[in-house]
N, C-alpha and C positions, 0 to 999 in steps of 0.2 A: 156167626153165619146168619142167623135171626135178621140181625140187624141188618146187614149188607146186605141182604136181599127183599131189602124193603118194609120190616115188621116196626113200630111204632112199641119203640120196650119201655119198660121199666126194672129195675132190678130189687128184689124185695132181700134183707139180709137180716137173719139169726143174728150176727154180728155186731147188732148196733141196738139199742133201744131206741124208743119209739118218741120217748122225751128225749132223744139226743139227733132228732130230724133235721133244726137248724144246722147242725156242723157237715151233715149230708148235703145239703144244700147250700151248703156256702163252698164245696169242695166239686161240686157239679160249677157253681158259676166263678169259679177258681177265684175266691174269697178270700180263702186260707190257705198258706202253704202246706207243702207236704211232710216236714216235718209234724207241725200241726196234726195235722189230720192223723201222721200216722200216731201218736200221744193218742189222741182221740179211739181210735181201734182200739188198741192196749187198754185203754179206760174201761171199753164197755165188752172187751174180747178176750184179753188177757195174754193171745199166744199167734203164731203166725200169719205174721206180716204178709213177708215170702210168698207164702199159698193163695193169698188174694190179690197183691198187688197189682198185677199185669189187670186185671178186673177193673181194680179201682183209676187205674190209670186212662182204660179203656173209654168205659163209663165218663171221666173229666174231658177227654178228649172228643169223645163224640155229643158232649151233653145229654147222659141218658141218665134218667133219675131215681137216686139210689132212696129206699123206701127200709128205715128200722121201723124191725117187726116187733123187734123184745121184749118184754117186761122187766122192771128194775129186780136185779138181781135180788136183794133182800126179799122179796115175798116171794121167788121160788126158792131159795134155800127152806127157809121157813114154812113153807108146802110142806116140803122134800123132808123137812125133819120132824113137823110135829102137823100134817095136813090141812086141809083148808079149812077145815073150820077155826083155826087156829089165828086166822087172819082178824084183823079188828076191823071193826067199819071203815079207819083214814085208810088202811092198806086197801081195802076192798075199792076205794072212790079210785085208785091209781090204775085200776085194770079197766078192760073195756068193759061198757053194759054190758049184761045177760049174762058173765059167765057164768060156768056150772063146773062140778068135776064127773059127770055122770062117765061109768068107765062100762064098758060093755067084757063078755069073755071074751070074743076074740082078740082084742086089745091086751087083755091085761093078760091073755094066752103068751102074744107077743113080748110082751114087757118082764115080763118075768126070765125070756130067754136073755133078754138084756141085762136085771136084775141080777140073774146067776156068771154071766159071763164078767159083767162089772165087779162083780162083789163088790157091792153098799155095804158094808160090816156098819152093824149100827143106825141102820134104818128100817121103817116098819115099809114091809112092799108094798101096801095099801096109799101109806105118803107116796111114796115113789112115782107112783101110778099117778094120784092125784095132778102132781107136777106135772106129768107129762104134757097129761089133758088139759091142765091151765095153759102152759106154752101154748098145744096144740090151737087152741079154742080163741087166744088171744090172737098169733099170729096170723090165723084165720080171720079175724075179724079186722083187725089193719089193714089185711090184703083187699076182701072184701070192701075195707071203707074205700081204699085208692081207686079201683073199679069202679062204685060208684062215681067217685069224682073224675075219672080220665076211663070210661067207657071205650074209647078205641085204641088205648094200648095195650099190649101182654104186658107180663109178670113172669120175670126168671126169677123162683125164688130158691134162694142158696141155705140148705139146712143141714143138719144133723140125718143122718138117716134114720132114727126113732119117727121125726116129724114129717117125711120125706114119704115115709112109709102112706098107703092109700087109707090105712086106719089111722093118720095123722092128721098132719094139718089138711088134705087134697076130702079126706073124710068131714071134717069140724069148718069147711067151707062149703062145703052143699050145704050146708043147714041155710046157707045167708045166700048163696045164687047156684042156680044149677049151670056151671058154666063147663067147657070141654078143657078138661086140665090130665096132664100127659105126666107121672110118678120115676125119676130114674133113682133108682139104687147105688150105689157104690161098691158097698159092699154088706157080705148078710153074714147074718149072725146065726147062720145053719148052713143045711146040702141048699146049694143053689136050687137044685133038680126040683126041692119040695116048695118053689115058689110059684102062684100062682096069679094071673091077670088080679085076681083078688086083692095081690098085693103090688103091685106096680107093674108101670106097661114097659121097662126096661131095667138091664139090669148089668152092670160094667160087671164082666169077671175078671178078676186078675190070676194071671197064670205065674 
């Protein structure tokens, strides 16, 4: 709807890393077949196709540029199981400047309801957290670098609802521009009733 009424988009995706940009862009200037490409998803995503498809199709066919946010998978497991300090310098050079893992209460208030709903058996909730905020803080900062360089487009960015969340990524991007950015939910991981503007300006409920 964005687009057809005029909006100059770009689409930012959880789904892809950020060193896997080429194959984004070669699937925007129909480079690569879809076969391809779909190998490609599974590479960097692991599981449905299906649920993005029509997306990605969308995007190839109107030329609208799809933007990985991710980081290579190995150094957030490695967060996620023994924290950041655990990283060595080469892993650290692979992330964006500045990051930090600084975790605040109300976040890690949130991440815990995650935490216990998940059950991590065999993780420290502290790693946990960490990870989030690395994601968080990284995919903040890709978005951010795009905006710098394409100034008069939007950014649909497609996540997890952890990062979705306005203590997420919408949070870990003000730090880099104060821009007007709009949080929908899917779904919550409590009473709907106890959510608050604090946490997103929209919220899909499924009945």
């Amino acid at each position: 709807s964005l687009y057809e009424n005029g909006y100059s988009l770009a689409i930012g995706l959880e789904m892809f890393m950020n060193r896997e940009q080429d194959i984004l862009n070669k699937w925007i200037t129909k480079e690569i077949k879809e076969e391809d490409f779909i190998e490609a998803f599974y590479r960097n995503w692991g599981f449905g196709w299906g649920l993005y498809k029509d997306i990605f199709l969308y995007a190839r066919h109107k030329g609208i540029p799809l933007i990985g946010l991710n980081i290579p998978k190995e150094i957030t497991r490695k967060v996620g199981k023994n924290g950041f300090q655990s990283l060595s310098k080469e892993e650290r050079a692979k992330l964006p400047p500045g990051i930090t893992c600084d975790i605040d209460k109300r976040y890690m208030n949130l991440l815990q309801i995650i935490f216990e709903i998940k059950s991590y058996n065999g993780r420290e909730f502290r790693n946990f957290c960490e990870a989030q905020v690395l994601w968080d803080q990284a995919m903040a900062w890709y978005i951010n670098q795009y905006l710098e360089e394409n100034p008069k487009r939007k950014i649909i960015v497609l996540t997890g609802n952890i990062h979705a969340w306005k203590y997420g990524i919408p949070r870990q991007l003000q730090r880099f521009k104060d821009i007007n950015q709009k949080a929908i939910l899917q779904e919550i991981p409590s009473d709907h009733r106890a959510i608050s503007k604090d946490d997103a300006d929209y919220i899909v409920i499924h009945k």
